[in-house]
N, C-alpha and C positions, 0 to 999 in steps of 0.2 A: 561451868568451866569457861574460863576466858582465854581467847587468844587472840596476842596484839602482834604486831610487826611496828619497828621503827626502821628507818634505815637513809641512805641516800647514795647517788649516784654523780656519775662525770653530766648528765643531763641536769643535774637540780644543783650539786654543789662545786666549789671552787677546786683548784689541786690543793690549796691550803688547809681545807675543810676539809675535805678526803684524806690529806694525810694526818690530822689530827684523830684522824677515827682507823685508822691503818692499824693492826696486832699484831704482833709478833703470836707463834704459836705457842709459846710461853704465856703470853697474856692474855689467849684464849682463853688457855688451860685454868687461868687466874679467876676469870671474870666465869666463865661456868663453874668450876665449882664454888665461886660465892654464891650464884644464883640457885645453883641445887643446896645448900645447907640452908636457903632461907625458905624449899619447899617451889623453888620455882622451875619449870621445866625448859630449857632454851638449846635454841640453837643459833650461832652465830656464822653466818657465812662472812669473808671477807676476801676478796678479790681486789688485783689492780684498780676496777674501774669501780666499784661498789662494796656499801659495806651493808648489812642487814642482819636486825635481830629479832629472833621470835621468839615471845614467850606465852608460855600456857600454865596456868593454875587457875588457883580456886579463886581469887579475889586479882580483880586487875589493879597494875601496877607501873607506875613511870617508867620506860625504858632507861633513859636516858642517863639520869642520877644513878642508875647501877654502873655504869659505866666510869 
């Protein structure tokens, strides 16, 4: 089993950057159940100042492009 983190913060990236990675809880909702119908397990936290996502399955996998 593999488990990855992607993510970034007000320390590493722009406000630009940060708000391009910003979800409504609607598009939470969107982006984990794509990732559970493809067998992937995640969680995504998103805060003002940070965004981060962790996933765990059998075969590791690009954060990012899920997105």
């Amino acid at each position: 089993m593999y488990l990855q983190m992607a993510g970034l913060d007000h320390h590493t990236a722009s406000t630009a950057q940060r708000e391009a990675f910003c979800f409504s809880k609607e598009k939470q909702k969107t982006i984990l159940k794509s990732l559970k119908s493809s067998g992937i397990c995640a969680v995504l936290l998103s805060t003002c100042n940070r965004t981060e996502l962790y996933l765990s399955g059998i075969e590791p996998c690009q954060p990012i492009p899920l997105l």
